[in-house]
C-alpha positions, 0 to 999 in steps of 0.5 A, spaced: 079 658 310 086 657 307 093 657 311 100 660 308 106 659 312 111 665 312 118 665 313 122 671 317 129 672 320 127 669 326 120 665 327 115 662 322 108 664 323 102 662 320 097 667 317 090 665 316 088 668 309 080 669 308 081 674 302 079 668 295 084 672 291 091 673 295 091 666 298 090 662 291 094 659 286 091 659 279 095 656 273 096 653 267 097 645 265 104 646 261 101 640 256 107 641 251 111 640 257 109 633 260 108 631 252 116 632 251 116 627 258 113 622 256 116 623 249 123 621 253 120 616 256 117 612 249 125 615 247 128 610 252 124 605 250 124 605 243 132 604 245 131 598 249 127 595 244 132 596 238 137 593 243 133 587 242 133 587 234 126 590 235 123 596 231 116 600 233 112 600 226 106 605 226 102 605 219 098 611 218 092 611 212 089 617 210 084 617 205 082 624 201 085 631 201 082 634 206 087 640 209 086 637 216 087 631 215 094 631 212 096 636 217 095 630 223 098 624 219 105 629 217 105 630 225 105 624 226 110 621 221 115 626 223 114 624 231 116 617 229 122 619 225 124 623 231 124 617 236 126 612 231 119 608 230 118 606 223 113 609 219 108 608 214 104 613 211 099 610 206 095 615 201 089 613 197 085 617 193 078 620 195 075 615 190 077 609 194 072 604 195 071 600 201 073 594 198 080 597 197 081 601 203 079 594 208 085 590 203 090 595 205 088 594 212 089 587 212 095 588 209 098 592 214 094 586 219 099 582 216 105 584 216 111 583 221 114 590 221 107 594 222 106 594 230 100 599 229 095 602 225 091 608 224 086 610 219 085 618 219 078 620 221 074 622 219 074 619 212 071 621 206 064 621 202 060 614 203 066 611 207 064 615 213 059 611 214 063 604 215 068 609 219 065 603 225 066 596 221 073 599 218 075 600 225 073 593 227 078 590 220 083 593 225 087 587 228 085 590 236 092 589 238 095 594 233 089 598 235 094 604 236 087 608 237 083 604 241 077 605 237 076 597 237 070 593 240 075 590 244 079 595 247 073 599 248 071 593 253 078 591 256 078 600 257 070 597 261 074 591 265 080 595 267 085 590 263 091 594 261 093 589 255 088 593 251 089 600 248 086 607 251 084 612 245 089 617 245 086 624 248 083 620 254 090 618 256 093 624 255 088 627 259 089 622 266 096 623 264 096 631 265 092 631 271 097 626 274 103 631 272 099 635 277 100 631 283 092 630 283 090 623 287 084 622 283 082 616 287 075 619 291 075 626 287 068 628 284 069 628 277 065 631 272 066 629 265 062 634 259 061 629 253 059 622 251 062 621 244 067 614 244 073 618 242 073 622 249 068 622 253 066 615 254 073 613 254 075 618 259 070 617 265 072 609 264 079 611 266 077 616 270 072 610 275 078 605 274 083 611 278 076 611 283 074 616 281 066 618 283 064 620 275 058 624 272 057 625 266 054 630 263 052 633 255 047 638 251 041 635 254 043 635 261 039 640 265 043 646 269 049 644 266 053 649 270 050 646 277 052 638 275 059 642 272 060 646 279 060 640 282 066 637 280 073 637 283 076 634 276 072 638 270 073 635 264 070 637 257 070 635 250 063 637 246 066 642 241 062 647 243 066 655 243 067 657 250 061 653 253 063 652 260 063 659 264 066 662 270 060 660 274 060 653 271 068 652 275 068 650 283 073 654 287 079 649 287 076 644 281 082 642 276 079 643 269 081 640 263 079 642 257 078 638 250 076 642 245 079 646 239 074 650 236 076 656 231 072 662 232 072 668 227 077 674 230 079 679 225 083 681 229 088 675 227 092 675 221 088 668 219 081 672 221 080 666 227 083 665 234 083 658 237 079 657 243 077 651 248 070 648 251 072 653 256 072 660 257 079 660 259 080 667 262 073 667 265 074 660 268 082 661 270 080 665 276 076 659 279 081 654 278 086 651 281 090 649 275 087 649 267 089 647 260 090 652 256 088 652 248 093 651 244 098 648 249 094 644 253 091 637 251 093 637 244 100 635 244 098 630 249 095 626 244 100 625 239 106 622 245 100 618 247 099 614 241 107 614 240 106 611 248 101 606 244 105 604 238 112 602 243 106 598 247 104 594 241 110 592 239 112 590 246 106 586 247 107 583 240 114 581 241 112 578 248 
């Protein structure tokens, strides 16, 4: 049972709503909005910081051609330039060797104007084997991506001098804009990859969280999901999560971007989420559209990353 106060000329009554449609409030997480807030508070900082003779420097190494790739490193490049942060965009062939690509990382390690680096994943042909020991040649303070065994593990001890890959920390951000109080929540995390899903149920158990997390394998994966209160998944599966996988008031954050034909769309495809969002959105409190949702949380958190760098390294 749920209470509405209504307000009249003359008195204020409360209402007892027993109806599970006119009583609740669904909505989108506007991601674009809270990305341009945290954009604005990197901005002051980028300021500050130039007051003092110090100017954030972000390196970003793309190795091959592929479309994708080049689309990510070009929005990032411009995001630098639009806050002030000095950019370096390395583009090798896809010919390059391992040798090659670990002495330009060694390079950027050493050089004073470069707070943070970034290889664009994935890489191509036989480097995609080495993409763990290319992450570990990264200097884990200018492990802007917070891929480096060290991050990785400062994230386990709750040791904020460390870097928090970028999706997780975009993902705690957006519920925090909720106004969610996460400590004691019930939250249920759909995913076990290092770049989302273990990352992000390690700051969801440092914010106090009760965390399950749940993946393929996972038996009646709709009854571990309806258990959450925060639901958050990232498996790159089209639409996986249904309706009946959503508990009645659960904020639910949804990772994934997947292209799924559609031709009625000018480019054959639509873009769509882990969730099924217009089957889900009538059981959750608030949700993340796909696009819009996420997404631009990603690249103002790597920003957010790159000021942090160049702070700790200037004391």
């Amino acid at each position: 049972m749920r209470y509405a106060y209504i307000a009249d000329n003359t008195s204020l009554s409360l209402h007892f709503h027993t109806s599970r449609f006119t009583d609740f409030c669904m909505r989108k997480i506007d991601g674009k909005s809270v990305a341009a807030k945290v954009l604005e508070r990197v901005g002051k900082d980028v300021s500050e910081l130039q007051a003092k003779g110090i100017t954030p420097g972000l390196a970003v190494v793309l190795v091959g051609e592929d479309p994708a790739s080049k689309v990510y490193v070009g929005s990032k490049v411009r995001k630098c330039e639009e806050l002030g942060i000095y950019s370096r965009k390395i583009s090798l062939p896809v010919e390059t060797t391992e040798a090659e690509l670990r002495a330009v990382i060694a390079e950027l390690n050493a050089d004073s104007q470069i707070s943070g680096i970034l290889v664009q994943s994935p890489l191509p042909g036989d480097l995609r084997k080495i993409e763990d020991d290319i992450v570990e040649d990264i200097d884990p303070q200018k492990d802007v991506d917070g891929f480096h065994p060290i991050n990785v593990a400062k994230l386990v001890m709750g040791d904020k001098t460390g870097f928090v890959p970028c999706t997780p920390a975009g993902c705690i951000e957006l519920l925090k804009s909720e106004g969610v109080e996460l400590s004691g929540k019930r939250a249920v995390v759909v995913g076990r990859s290092m770049i989302v899903g273990k990352p992000l149920a390690s700051l969801l158990l440092n914010e106090s969280c009760t965390v399950t997390i749940a993946h393929s394998r996972t038996a009646d994966l709709a009854a571990v999901c309806r258990e959450a209160d925060l639901l958050l998944v990232g498996v790159g599966v089209p639409e996986l999560v249904k309706k009946d996988a959503v508990k009645r008031g659960a904020y639910v954050i949804d990772v994934g971007i997947n292209r799924v034909d559609d031709p009625s769309k000018k480019k054959g495809y639509r873009l769509v989420g882990d969730v099924a969002f217009d089957d889900a959105f009538s059981e959750a409190e608030a949700i993340t559209p796909v696009p819009g949702g996420v997404g631009p949380m990603t690249i103002a958190m790597l920003m957010q990353n790159t000021v942090k760098a160049a702070k700790l390294q200037n004391g």
